[in-house]
C-alpha positions as a LaTeX table, in Angstrom:
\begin{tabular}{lrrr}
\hline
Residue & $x$ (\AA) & $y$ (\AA) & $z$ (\AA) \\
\hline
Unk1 & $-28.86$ & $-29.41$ & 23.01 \\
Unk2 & $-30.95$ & $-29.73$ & 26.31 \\
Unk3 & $-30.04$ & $-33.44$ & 26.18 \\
Unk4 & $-26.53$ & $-32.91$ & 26.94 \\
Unk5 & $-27.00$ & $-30.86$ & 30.48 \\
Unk6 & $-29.05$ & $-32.23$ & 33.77 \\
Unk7 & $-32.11$ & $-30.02$ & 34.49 \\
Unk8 & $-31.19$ & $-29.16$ & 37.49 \\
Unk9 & $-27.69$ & $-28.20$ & 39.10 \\
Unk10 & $-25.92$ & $-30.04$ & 41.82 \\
Unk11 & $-24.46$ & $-28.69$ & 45.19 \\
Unk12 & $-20.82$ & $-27.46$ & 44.33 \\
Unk13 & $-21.53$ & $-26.45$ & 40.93 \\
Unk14 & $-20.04$ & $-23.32$ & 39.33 \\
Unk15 & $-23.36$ & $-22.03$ & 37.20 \\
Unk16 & $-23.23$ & $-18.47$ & 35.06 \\
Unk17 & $-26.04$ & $-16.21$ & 36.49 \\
Unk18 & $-28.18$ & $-13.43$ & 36.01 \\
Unk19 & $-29.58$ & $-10.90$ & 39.00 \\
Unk20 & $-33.09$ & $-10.31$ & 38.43 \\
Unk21 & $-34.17$ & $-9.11$ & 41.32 \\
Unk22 & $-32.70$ & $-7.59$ & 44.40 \\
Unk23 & $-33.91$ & $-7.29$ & 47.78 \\
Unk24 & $-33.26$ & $-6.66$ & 51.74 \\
Unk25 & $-32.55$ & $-10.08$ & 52.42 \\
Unk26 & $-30.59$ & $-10.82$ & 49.19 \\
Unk27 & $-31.00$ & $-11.47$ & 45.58 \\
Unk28 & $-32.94$ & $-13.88$ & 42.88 \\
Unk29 & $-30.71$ & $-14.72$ & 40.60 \\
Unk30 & $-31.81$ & $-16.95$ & 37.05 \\
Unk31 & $-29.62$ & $-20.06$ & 36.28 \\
Unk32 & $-28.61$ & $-18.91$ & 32.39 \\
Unk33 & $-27.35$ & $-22.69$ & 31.55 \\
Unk34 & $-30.51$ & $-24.63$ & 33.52 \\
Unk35 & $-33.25$ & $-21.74$ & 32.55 \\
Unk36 & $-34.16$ & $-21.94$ & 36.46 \\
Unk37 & $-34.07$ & $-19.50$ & 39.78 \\
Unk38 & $-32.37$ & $-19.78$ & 42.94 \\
Unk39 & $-31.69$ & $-17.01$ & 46.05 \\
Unk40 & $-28.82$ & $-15.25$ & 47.07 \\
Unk41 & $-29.06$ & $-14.75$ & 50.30 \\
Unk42 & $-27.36$ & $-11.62$ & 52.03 \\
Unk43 & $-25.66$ & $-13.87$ & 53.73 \\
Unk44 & $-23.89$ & $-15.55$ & 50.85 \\
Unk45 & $-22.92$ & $-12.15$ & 48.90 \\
Unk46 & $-19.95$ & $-11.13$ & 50.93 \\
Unk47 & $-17.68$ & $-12.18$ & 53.77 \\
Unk48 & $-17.27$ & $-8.43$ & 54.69 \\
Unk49 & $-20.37$ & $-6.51$ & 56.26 \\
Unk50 & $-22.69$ & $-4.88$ & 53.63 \\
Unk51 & $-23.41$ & $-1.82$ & 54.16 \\
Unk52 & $-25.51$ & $-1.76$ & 50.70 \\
Unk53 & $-26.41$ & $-4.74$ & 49.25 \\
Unk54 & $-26.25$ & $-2.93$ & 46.13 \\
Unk55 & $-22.50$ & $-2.19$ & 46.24 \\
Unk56 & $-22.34$ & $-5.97$ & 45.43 \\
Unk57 & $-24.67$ & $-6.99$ & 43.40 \\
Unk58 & $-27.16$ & $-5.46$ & 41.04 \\
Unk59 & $-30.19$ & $-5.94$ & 38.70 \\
Unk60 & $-28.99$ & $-7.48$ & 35.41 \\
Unk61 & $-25.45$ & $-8.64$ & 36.62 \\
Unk62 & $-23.94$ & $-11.66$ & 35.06 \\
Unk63 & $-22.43$ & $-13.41$ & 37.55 \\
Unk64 & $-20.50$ & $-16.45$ & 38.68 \\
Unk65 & $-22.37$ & $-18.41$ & 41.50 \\
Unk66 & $-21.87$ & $-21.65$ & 43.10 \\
Unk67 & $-24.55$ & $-23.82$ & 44.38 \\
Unk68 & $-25.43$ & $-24.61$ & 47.97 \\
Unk69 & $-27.98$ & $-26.62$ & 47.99 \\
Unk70 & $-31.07$ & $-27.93$ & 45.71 \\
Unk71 & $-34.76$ & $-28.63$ & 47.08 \\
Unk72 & $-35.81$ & $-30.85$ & 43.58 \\
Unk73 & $-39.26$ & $-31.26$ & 45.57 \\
Unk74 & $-40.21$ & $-27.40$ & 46.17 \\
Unk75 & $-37.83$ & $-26.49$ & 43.43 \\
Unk76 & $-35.52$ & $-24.43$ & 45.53 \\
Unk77 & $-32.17$ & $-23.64$ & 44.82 \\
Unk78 & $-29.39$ & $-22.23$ & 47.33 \\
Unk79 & $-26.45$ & $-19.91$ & 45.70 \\
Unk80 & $-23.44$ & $-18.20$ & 47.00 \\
Unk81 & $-21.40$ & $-15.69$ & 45.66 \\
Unk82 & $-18.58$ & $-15.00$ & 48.68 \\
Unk83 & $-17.77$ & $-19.31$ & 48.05 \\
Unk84 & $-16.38$ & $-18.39$ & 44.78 \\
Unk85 & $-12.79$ & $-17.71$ & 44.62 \\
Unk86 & $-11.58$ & $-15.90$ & 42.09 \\
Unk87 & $-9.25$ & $-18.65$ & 39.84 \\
Unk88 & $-12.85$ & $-20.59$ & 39.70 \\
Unk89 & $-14.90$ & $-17.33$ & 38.85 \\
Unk90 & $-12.01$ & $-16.96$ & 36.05 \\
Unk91 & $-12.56$ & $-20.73$ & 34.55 \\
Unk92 & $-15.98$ & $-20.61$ & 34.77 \\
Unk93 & $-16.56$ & $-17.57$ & 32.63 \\
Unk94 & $-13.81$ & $-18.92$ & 30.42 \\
Unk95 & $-15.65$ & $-22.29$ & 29.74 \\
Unk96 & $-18.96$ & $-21.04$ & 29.89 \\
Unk97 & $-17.52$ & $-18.83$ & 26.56 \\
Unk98 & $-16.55$ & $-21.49$ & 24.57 \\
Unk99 & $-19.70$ & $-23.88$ & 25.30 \\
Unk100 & $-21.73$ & $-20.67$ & 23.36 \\
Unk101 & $-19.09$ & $-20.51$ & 20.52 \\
Unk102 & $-19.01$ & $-24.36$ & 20.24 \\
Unk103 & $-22.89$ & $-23.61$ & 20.24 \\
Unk104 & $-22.94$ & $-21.32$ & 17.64 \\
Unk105 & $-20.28$ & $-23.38$ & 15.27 \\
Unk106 & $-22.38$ & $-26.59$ & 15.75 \\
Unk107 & $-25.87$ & $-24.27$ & 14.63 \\
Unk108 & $-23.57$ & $-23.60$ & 11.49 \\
Unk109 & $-22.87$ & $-26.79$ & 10.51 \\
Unk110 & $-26.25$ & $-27.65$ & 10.79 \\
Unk111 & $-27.61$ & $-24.87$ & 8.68 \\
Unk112 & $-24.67$ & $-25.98$ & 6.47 \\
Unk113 & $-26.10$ & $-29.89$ & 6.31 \\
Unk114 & $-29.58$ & $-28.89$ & 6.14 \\
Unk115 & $-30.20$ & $-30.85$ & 9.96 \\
Unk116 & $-31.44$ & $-29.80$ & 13.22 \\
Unk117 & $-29.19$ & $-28.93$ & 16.02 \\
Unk118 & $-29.87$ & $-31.96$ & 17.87 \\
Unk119 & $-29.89$ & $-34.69$ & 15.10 \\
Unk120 & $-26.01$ & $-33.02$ & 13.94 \\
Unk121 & $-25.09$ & $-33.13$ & 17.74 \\
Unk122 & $-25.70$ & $-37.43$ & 17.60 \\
Unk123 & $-24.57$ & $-37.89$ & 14.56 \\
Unk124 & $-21.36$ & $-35.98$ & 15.22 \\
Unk125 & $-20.87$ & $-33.49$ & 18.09 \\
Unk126 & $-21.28$ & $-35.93$ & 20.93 \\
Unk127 & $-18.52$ & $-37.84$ & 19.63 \\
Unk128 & $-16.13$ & $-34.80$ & 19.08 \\
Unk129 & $-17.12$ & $-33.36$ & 22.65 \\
Unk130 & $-16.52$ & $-36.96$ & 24.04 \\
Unk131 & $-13.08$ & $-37.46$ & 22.54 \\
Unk132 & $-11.52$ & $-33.36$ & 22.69 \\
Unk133 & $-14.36$ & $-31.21$ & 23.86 \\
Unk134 & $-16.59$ & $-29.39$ & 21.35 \\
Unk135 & $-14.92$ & $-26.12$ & 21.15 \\
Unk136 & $-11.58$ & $-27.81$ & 21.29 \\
Unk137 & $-12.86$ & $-30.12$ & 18.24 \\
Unk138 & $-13.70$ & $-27.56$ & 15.93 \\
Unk139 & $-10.30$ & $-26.09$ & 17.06 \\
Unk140 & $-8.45$ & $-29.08$ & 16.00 \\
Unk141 & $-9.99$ & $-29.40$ & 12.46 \\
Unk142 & $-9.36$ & $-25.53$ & 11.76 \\
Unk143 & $-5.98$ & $-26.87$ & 11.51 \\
Unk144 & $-5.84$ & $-30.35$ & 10.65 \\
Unk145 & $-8.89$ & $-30.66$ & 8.38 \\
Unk146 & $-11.22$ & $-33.14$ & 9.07 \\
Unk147 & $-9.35$ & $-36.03$ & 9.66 \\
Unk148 & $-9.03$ & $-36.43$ & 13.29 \\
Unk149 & $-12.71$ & $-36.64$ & 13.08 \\
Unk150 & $-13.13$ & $-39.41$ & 10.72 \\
Unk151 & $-11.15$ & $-41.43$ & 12.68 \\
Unk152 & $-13.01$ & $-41.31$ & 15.87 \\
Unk153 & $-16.42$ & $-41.95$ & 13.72 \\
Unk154 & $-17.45$ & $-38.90$ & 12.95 \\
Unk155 & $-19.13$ & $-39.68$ & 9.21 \\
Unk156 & $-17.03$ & $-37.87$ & 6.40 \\
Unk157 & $-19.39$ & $-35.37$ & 5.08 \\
Unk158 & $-20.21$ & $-33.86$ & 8.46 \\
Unk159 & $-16.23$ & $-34.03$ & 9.36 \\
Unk160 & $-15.96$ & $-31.89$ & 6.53 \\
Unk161 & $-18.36$ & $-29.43$ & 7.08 \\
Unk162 & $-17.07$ & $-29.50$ & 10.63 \\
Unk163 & $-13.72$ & $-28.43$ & 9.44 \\
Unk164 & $-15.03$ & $-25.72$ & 6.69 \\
Unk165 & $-16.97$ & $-23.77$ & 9.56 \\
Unk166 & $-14.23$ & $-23.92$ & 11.67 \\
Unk167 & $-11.90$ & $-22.20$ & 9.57 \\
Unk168 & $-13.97$ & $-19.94$ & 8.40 \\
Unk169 & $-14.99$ & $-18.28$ & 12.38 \\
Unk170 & $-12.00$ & $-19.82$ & 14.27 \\
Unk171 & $-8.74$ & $-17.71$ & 14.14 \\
Unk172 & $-5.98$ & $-20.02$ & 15.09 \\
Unk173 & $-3.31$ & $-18.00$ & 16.89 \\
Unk174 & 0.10 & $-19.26$ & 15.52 \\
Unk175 & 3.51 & $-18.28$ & 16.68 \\
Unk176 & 6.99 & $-17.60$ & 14.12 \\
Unk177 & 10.56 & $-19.33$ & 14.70 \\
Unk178 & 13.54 & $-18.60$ & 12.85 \\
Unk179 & 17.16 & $-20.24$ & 12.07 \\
Unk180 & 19.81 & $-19.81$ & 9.68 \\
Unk181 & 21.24 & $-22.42$ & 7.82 \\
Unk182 & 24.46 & $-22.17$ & 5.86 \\
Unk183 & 25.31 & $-25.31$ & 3.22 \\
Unk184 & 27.48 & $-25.06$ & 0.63 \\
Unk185 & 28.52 & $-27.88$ & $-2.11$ \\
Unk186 & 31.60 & $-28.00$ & $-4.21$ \\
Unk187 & 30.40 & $-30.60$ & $-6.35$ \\
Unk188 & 29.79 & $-29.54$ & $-10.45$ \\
Unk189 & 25.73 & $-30.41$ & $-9.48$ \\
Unk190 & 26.10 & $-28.22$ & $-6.15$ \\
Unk191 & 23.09 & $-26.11$ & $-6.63$ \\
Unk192 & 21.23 & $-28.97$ & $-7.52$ \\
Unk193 & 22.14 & $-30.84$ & $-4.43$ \\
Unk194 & 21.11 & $-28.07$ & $-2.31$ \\
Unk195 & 18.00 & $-27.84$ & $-3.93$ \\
Unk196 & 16.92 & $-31.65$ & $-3.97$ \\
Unk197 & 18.05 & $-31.43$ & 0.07 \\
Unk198 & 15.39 & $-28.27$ & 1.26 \\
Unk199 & 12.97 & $-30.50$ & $-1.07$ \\
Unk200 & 13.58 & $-33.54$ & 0.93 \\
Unk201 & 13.41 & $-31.39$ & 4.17 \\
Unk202 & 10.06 & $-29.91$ & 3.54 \\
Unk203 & 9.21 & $-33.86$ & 3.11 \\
Unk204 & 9.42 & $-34.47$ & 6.80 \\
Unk205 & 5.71 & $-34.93$ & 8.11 \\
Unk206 & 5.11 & $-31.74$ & 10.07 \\
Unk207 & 1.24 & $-31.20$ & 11.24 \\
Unk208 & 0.19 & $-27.56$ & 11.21 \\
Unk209 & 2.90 & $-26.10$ & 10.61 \\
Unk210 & 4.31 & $-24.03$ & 7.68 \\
Unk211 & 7.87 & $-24.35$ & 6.66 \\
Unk212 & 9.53 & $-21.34$ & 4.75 \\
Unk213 & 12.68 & $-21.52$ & 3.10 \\
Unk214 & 14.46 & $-17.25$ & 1.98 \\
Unk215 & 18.31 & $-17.11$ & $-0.10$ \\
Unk216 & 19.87 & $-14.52$ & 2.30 \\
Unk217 & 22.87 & $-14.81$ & 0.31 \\
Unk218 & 24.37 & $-17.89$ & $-0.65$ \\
Unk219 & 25.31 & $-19.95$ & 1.02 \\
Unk220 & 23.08 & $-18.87$ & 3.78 \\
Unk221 & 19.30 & $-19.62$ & 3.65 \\
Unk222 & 16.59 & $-18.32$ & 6.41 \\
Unk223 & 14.30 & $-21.33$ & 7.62 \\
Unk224 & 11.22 & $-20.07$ & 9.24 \\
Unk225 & 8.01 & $-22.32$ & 10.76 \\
Unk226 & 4.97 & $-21.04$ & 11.85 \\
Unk227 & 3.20 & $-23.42$ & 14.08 \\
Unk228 & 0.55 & $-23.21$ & 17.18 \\
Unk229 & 3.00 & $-23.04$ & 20.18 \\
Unk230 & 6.31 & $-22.60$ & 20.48 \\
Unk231 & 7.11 & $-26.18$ & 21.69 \\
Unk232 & 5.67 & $-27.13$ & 18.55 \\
Unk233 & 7.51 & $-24.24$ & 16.29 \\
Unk234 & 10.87 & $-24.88$ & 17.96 \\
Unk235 & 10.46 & $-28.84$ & 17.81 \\
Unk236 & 9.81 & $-28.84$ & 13.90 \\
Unk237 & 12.69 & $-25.95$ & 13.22 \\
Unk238 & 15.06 & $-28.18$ & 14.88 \\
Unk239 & 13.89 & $-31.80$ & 12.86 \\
Unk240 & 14.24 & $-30.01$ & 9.94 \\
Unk241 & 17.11 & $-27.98$ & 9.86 \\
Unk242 & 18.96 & $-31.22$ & 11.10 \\
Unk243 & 17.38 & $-32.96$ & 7.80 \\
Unk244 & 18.50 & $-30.25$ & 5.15 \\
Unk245 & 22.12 & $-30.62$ & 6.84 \\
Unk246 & 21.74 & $-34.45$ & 7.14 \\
Unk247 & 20.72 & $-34.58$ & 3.47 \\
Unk248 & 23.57 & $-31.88$ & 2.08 \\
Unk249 & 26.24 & $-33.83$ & 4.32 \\
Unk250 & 25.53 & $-37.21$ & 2.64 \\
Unk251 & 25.41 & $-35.67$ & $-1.00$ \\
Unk252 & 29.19 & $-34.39$ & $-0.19$ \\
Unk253 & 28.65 & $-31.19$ & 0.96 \\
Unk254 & 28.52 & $-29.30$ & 4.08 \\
Unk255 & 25.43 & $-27.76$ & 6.00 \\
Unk256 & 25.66 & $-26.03$ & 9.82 \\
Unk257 & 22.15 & $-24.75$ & 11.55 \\
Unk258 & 21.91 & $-21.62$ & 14.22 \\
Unk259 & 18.66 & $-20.38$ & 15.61 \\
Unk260 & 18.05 & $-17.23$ & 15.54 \\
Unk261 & 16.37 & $-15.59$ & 18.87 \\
\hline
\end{tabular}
């Protein structure tokens, strides 16, 4: 997808490199995302004196490198490695990561659809990397499904296929919560009651997220939900361990909550 990327750089960029060469006077470095060259000059390597300018670089290292300056008329380009703190070397690599896996999903999908890279990027990958970020996209339809891209326009049959090859090569990391809740009804139909309230409970509208419901031993019942973050977990346990008692309160009965750490 050479459409998406400028050919060349800009001054202040962050660009993932490769050291081809080293010399006296510094280094020639190729661009990996641009498929160009630009020099690292000795200068640029290290704020410290260099003793060897192999202690600091080296043939083959992938490297982070920012961008000085860029001659588009004699097709120079200017890098620096000692400009480069280390929070943006971190970020950089990070991103530069998940623009290859988004890379690799999209190539999926179009082997999946039978289309070329580029023709499933308009139809659909443009619009997902527009709205969440391409990586982030297939992320969300791992565990949604394909929904969230139907609505931004994404036609239905590539949403779909979007969603199948992300959850078949994206683990989503989840996290566990836990409460106890303890309801009890005196009423002839108690058990039922009880029952028709942890139905009603595992109602509520709770995107990804899985609500579990264990007998400890009556009248206490284990509520566990597995969701993507803790906010999220801890939001849901709470919304529905306040329905189940809601429900069991207003049928007669009585219904108390505690997490559990």
């Amino acid at each position: 997808m050479v459409e998406r990327k400028p050919e060349w750089p800009e001054a202040g960029d962050l660009v993932i490199a490769t050291i081809e060469t080293v010399t006296d006077y510094g280094a020639y470095a190729k661009l990996d995302e641009y498929d160009k060259r630009g020099l690292l000059h000795v200068s640029e390597i290290s704020s410290s004196w260099i003793r060897d300018i192999h202690d600091f670089v080296r043939e083959g290292q992938k490297t982070v490198l920012k961008v000085l300056r860029v001659d588009l008329e004699k097709g120079h380009i200017d890098l620096s490695l000692r400009r480069v703190t280390k929070r943006e070397r971190i970020e950089k690599i990070l991103s530069w990561k998940k623009e290859r896996k988004a890379e690799a999903l999209l190539r999926g999908v179009a082997e999946k659809v039978g289309l070329t890279n580029d023709e499933v990027y308009q139809k659909a990958g443009a619009l997902v990397e527009e709205k969440f970020g391409l990586y982030e996209g297939f992320e969300k339809v791992a565990t949604e499904g394909p929904e969230p891209l139907t609505e931004i326009g994404v036609p239905k049959n590539l949403a779909t296929v979007f969603a199948q090859v992300a959850q078949e090569r994206i683990h989503v990391k989840t996290v566990k919560v836990k409460g106890v809740l303890e309801i009890s009804s005196m009423k002839p139909n108690g058990v039922k009651l009880i029952k028709e309230a942890f139905s009603r409970a595992k109602a509520v509208k709770t995107k990804n997220a899985n609500i579990t419901f264990y007998v400890i031993a009556a009248p206490k019942y284990s509520m566990e939900v597995q969701a993507e973050n803790y906010k999220c977990a801890e939001d849901i346990l709470q919304k529905v361990a306040e329905t189940v008692v809601s429900n069991i309160t207003k049928a007669g009965g009585t219904g108390t909550f505690r997490r559990e750490k």
